[in-house]
C-alpha positions as CSV (number, residue, x, y, z in Angstrom):
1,X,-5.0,-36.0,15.1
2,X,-4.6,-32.3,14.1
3,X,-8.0,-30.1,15.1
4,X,-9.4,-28.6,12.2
5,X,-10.6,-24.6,12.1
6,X,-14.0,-23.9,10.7
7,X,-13.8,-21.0,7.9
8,X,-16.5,-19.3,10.5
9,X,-14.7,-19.6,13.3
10,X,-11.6,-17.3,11.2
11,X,-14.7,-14.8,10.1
12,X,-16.1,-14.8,13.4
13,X,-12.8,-12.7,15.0
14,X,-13.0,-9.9,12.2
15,X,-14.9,-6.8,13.3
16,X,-15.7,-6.1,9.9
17,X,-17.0,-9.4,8.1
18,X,-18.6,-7.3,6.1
19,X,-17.0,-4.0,4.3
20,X,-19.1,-0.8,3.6
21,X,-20.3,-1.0,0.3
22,X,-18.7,0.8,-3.0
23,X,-20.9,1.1,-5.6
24,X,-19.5,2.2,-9.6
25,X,-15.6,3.6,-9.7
26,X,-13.8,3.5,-5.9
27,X,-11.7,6.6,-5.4
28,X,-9.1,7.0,-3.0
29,X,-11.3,8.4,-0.2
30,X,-13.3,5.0,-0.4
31,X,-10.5,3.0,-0.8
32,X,-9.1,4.9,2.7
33,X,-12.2,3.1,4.2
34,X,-12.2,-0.1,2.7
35,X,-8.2,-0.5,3.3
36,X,-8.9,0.5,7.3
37,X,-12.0,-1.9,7.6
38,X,-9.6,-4.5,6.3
39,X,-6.7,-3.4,8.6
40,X,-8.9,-3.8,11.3
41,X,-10.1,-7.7,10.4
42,X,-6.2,-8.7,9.8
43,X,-5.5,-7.1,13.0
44,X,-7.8,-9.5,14.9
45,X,-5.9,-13.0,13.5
46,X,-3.7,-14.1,15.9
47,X,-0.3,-15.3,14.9
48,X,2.8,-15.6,16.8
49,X,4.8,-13.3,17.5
50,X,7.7,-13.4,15.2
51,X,5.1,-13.9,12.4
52,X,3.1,-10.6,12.8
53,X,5.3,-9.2,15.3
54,X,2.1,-8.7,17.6
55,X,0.1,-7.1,14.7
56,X,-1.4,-10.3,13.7
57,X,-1.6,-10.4,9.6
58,X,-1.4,-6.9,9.3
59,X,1.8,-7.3,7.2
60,X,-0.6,-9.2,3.9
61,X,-1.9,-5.8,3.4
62,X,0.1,-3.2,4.5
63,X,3.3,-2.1,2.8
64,X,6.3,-4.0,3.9
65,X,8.4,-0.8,4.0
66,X,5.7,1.0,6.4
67,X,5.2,-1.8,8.4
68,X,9.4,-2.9,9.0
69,X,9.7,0.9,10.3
70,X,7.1,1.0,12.6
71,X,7.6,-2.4,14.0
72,X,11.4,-3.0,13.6
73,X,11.0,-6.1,12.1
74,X,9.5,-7.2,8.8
75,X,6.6,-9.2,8.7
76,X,7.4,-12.5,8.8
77,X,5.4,-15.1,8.3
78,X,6.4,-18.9,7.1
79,X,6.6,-19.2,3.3
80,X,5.0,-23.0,3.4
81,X,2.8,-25.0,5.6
82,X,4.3,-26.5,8.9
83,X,4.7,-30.3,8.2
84,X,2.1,-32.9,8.7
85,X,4.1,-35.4,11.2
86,X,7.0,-34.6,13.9
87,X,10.2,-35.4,12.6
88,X,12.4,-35.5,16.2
89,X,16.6,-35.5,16.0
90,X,18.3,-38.7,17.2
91,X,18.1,-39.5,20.7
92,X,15.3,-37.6,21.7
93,X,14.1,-38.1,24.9
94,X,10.2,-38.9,25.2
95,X,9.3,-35.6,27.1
96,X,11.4,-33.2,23.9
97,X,8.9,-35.5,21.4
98,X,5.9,-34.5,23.2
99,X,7.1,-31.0,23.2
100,X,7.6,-30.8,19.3
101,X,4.1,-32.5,18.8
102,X,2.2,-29.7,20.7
103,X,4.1,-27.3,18.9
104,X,3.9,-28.9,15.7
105,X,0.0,-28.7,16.6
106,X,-0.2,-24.9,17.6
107,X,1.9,-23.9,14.5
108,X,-0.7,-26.6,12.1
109,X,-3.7,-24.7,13.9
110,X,-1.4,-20.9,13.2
111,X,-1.2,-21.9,9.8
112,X,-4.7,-22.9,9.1
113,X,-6.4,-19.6,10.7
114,X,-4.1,-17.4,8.1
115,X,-5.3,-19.7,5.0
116,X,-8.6,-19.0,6.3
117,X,-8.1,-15.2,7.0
118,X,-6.3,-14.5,3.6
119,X,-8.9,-15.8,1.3
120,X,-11.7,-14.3,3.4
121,X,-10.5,-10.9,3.4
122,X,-10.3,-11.6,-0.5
123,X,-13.7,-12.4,-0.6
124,X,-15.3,-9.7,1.4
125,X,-13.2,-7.1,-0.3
126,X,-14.3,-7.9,-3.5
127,X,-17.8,-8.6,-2.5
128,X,-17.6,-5.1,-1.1
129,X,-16.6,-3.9,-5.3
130,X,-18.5,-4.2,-8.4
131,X,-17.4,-6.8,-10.5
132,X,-16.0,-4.5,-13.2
133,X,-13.6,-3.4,-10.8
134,X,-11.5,-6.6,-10.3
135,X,-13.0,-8.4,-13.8
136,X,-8.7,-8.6,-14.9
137,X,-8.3,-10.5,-11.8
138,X,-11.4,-13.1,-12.1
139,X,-9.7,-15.6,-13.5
140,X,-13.1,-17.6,-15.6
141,X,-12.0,-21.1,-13.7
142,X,-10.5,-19.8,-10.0
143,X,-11.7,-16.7,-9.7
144,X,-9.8,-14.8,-7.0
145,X,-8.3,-18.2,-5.3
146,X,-4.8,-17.1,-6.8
147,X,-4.8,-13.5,-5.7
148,X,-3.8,-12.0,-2.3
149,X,-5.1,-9.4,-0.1
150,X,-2.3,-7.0,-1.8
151,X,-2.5,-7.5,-5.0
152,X,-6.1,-6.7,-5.4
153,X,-5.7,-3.5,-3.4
154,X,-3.2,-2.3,-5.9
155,X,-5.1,-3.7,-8.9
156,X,-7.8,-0.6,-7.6
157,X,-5.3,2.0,-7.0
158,X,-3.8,1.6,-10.0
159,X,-6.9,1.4,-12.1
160,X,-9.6,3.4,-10.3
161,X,-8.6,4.9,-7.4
162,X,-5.3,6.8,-8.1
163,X,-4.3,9.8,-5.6
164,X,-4.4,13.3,-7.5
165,X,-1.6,15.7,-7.1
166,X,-3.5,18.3,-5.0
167,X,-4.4,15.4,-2.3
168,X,-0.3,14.6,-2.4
169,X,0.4,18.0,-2.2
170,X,-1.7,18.4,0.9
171,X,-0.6,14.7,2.5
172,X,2.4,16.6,2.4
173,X,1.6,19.7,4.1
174,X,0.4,18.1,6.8
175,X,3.7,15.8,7.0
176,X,5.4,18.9,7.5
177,X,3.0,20.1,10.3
178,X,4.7,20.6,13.4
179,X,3.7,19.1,16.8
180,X,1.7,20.5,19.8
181,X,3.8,19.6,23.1
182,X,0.6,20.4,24.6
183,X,-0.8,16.9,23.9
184,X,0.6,13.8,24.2
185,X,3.3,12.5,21.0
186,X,1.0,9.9,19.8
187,X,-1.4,12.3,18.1
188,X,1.9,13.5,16.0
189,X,3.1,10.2,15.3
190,X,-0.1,8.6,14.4
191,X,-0.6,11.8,12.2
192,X,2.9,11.2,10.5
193,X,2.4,7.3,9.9
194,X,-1.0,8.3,8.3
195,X,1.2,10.5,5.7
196,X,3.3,8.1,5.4
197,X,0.8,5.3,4.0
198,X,-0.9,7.7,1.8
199,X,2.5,8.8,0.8
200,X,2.8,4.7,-0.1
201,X,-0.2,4.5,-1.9
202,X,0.7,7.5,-4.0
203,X,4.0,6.1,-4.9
204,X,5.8,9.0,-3.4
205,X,7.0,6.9,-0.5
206,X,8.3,8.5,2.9
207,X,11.5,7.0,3.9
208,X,12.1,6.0,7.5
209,X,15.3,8.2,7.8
210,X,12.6,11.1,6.5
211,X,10.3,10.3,9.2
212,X,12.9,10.9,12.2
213,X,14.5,13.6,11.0
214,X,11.6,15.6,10.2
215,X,10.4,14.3,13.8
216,X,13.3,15.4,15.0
217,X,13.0,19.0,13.3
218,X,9.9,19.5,15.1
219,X,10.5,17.9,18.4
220,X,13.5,20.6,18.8
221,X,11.3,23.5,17.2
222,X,9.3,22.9,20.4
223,X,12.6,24.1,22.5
224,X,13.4,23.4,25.8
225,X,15.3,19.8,24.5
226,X,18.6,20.7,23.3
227,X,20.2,18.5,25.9
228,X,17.7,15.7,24.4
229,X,18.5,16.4,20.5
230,X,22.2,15.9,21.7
231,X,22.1,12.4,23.3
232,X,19.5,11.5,20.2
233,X,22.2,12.0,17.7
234,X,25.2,9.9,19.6
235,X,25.6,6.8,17.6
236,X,24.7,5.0,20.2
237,X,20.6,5.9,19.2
238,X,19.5,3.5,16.5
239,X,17.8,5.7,14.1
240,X,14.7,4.0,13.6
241,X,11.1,5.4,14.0
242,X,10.1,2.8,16.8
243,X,13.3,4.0,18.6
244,X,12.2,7.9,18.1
245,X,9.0,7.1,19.1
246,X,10.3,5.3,22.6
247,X,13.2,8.3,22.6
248,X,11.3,11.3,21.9
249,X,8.0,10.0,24.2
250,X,10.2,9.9,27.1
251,X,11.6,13.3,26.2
252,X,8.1,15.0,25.9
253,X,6.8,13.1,29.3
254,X,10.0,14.6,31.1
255,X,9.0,18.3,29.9
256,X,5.7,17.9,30.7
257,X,6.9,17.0,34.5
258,X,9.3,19.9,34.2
259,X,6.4,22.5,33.3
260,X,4.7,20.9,36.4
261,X,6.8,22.1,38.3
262,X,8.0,25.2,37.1
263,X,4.9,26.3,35.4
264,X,7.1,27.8,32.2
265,X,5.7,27.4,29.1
266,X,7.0,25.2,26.6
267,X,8.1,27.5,23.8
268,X,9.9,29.3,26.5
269,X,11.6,26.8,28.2
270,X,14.8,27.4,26.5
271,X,15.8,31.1,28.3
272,X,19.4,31.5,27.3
273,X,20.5,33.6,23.9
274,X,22.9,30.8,23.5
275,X,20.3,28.0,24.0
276,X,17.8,29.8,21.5
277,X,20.6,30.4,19.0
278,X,21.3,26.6,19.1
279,X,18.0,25.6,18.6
280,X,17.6,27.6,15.5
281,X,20.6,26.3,13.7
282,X,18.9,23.0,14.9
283,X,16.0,23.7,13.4
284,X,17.4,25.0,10.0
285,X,19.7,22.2,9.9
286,X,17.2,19.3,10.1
287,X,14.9,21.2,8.1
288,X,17.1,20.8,5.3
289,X,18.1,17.4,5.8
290,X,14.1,16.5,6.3
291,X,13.3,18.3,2.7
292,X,15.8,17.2,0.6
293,X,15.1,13.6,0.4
294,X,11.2,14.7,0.2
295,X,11.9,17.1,-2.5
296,X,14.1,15.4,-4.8
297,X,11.4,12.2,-5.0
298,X,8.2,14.6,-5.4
299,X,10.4,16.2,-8.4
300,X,11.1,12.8,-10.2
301,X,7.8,11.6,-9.7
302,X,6.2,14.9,-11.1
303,X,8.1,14.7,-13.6
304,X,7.4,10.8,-14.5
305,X,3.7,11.4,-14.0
306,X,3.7,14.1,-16.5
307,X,5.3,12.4,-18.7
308,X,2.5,9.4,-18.1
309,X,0.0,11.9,-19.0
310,X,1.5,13.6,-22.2
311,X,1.9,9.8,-23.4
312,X,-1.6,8.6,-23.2
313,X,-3.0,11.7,-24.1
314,X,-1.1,11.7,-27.6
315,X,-2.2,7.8,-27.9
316,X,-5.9,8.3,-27.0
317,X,-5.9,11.4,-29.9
318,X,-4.3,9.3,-32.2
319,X,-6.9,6.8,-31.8
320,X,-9.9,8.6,-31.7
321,X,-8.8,10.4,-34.9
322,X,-8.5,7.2,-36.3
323,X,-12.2,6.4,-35.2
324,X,-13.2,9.6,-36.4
325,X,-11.8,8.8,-40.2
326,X,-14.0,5.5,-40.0
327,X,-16.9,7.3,-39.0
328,X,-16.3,9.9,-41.7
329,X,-16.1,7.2,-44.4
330,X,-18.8,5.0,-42.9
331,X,-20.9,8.0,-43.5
332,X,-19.7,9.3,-46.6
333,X,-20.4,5.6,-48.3
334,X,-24.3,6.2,-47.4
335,X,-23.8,3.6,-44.6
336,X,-25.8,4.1,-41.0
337,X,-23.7,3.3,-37.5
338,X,-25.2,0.3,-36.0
339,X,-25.2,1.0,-32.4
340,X,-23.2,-2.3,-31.9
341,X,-20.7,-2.3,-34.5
342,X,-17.5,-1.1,-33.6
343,X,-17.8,2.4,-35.4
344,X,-20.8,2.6,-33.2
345,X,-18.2,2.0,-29.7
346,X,-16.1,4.4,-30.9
347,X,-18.9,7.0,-31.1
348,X,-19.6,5.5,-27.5
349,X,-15.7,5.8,-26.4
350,X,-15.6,9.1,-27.6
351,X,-18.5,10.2,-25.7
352,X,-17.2,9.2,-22.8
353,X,-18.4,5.7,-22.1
354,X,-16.0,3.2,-20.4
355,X,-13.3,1.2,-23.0
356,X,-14.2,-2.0,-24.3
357,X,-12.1,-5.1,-24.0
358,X,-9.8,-5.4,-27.1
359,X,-10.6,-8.4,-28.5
360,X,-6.8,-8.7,-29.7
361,X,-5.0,-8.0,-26.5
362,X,-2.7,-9.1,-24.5
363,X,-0.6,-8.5,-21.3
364,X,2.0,-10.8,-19.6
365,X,1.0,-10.0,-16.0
366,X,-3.5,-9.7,-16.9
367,X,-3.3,-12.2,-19.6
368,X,-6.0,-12.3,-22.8
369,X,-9.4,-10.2,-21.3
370,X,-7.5,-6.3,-21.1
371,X,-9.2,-3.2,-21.8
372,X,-8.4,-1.3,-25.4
373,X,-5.5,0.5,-24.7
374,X,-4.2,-1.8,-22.4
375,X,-0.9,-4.0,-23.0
376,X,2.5,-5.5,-21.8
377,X,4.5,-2.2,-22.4
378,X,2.3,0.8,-20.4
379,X,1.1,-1.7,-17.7
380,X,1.2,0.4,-14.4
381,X,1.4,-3.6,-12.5
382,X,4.1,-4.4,-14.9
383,X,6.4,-1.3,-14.5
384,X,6.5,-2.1,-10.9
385,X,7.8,-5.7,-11.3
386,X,11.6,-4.6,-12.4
387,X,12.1,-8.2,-12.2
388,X,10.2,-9.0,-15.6
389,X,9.4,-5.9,-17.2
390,X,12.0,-5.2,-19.4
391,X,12.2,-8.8,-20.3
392,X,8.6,-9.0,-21.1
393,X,7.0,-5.7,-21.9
394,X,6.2,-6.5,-25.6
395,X,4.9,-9.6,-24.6
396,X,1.5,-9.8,-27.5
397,X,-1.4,-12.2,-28.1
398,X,0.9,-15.1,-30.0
399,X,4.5,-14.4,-28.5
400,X,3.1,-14.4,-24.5
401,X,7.0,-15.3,-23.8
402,X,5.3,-17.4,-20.7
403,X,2.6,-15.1,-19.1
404,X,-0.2,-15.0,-17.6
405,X,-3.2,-17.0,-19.1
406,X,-5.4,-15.9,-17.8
407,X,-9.1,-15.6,-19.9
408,X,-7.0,-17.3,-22.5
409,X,-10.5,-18.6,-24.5
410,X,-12.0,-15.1,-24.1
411,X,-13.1,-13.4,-27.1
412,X,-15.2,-10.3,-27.8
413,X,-19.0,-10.7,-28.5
């Protein structure tokens, strides 16, 4: 008989059952909070090893691309529940069935733990969020049983919570900090993989190879490791970030021993011309490489964001002046504004107040309930599903071309 987990017993291992409160619109310095609070809960689920790859389900959260380079491996766990009976080959000796029953147990007991832990780090998240801020998610009948940990942190950055330019600008100033060989290498890397997620969240991702060779730039810019920087860039070093991390650790922990002994200080450690020399055509060298990559994607997505905003700025006048005319010849007719009528919203839109739902709209991935102004072809979710987008961006209320249905009996009061 296959031992049932109690949904407590799950909540019981998170450190933060429950999140610190957001109250009205998150921005991105609470969502920092919330998204570490929840890092911290998925931590503390145990799942084997080449599910989490010792992180238990850290990987539901954090982004794939972040979490294959500073692991190695992708996250990993199985796409459907381990079967409910032992199915043994042919032949099978009586001791090889025992073993696949336990282990048919411990992967039943793996599996139910996650279900657990997924939906209840759902639930506290939201519960953490006023209900505005996930309402196109609440599905009227399910509520959030059909969305994950991921998608509802996205839903808020993309709605709510969205980086500005001068906090990318700085992430990336302090990506291109150098490191103090003074201190141990874990306070630069943990500093770079912190850039690197709010690089993720921005959607001005940091590339692996970015990440070791800027590491690289600035371990040499220490000096005193040309010999080091030489047997890093044989072939024979996989250029991963777990790899530069193992490398370069060892390389710091040697020079520290080497001051020890010799009592030079770091940034003189190279003493040559020559050796100098070399480590400044190092330095220039990867400092190109390490820029160009970061460079060339803050360019494009300047340039799409600017874009963005000279699009919706020329929509939202074009309706408000359309508002406007109604209001003029509401007026003009001798006719009051009822505070409810929709003159009376637009007054309230233009003032500043919040969107209503349009009553009329539509969106393949949200479904009926969206906000005015919101639909299949400038959905920020949509654009990011390549997949479907194109196919389905003009997706309307009567041709939904299959999409979501969500709040399909929704209509406005």
């Amino acid at each position: 008989m296959v031992k049932i987990i109690a949904r407590d017993d799950v909540l019981a291992l998170m450190p933060h059952p429950v999140l610190t409160r957001i109250s009205g619109e998150p921005t991105y310095q609470n969502m920092k909070l919330w998204k570490k609070e929840q890092f911290a809960n998925l931590l503390a689920v145990p799942t084997p090893n080449d599910w989490g790859r010792g992180k238990g389900l850290l990987g539901e959260l954090q982004d794939p691309a972040i979490f294959l380079a500073n692991n190695g491996n992708a996250y990993n766990p199985p796409a459907n529940a381990p079967n409910d009976v032992v199915v043994p080959p042919l032949h099978a000796t009586t001791a090889a069935r025992e073993q696949l029953r336990s282990q048919l147990e411990v992967d039943q007991l793996y599996w139910q733990r996650a279900e657990h832990a997924r939906r209840i780090v759902v639930n506290i998240g939201a519960a953490a969020l006023d209900n505005f801020v996930y309402a196109e998610l609440d599905d009227p009948d399910e509520g959030l049983t059909n969305v994950d940990i991921r998608s509802l942190y996205d839903h808020i950055m993309d709605r709510f919570a969205t980086i500005s330019q001068e906090e990318i600008d700085t992430n990336m100033a302090t990506f291109h900090r150098g490191m103090d060989p003074s201190v141990t290498l874990a306070i630069y890397t943990r500093k770079q993989e912190q850039c690197q997620e709010i690089a993720a969240d921005a959607g001005v991702p940091i590339t692996e190879a970015t990440m070791v060779t800027t590491g690289t730039k600035h371990a040499v810019a220490t000096g005193g490791l040309d010999q080091e920087w030489k047997i890093w860039i044989t072939p024979a070093q996989a250029k991963t970030w777990p790899n530069w991390k193992t490398y370069w650790t060892a390389a710091f922990k040697g020079k520290r021993e080497l001051l020890k002994l010799t009592g030079t200080a770091y940034n003189n450690m190279a003493n040559s011309a020559h050796e100098n020399e070399m480590g400044d055509k190092m330095v220039d060298s990867l400092d190109r490489l390490a820029n160009a990559a970061v460079q060339k994607t803050n360019d494009i997505e300047k340039l799409t964001q600017t874009v963005s905003t000279l699009t919706s700025t020329v929509e939202r006048q074009a309706k408000d002046i359309s508002r406007l005319h109604d209001i003029i010849a509401t007026l003009a007719a001798g006719k009051s504004l009822p505070s409810n009528s929709s003159t009376g919203k637009s007054l309230n839109s233009l003032s500043g107040e919040k969107p209503n739902w349009d009553p009329t709209g539509y969106c393949w991935w949200h479904g009926f309930k969206v906000k005015c102004g919101h639909a299949s072809a400038n959905c920020t979710w949509g654009m990011k599903d390549t997949a479907n987008y194109e196919l389905h961006k003009n997706a309307v209320r009567g041709d939904e071309q299959g999409g979501c249905r969500w709040n399909e009996k929704w209509k406005a009061k």
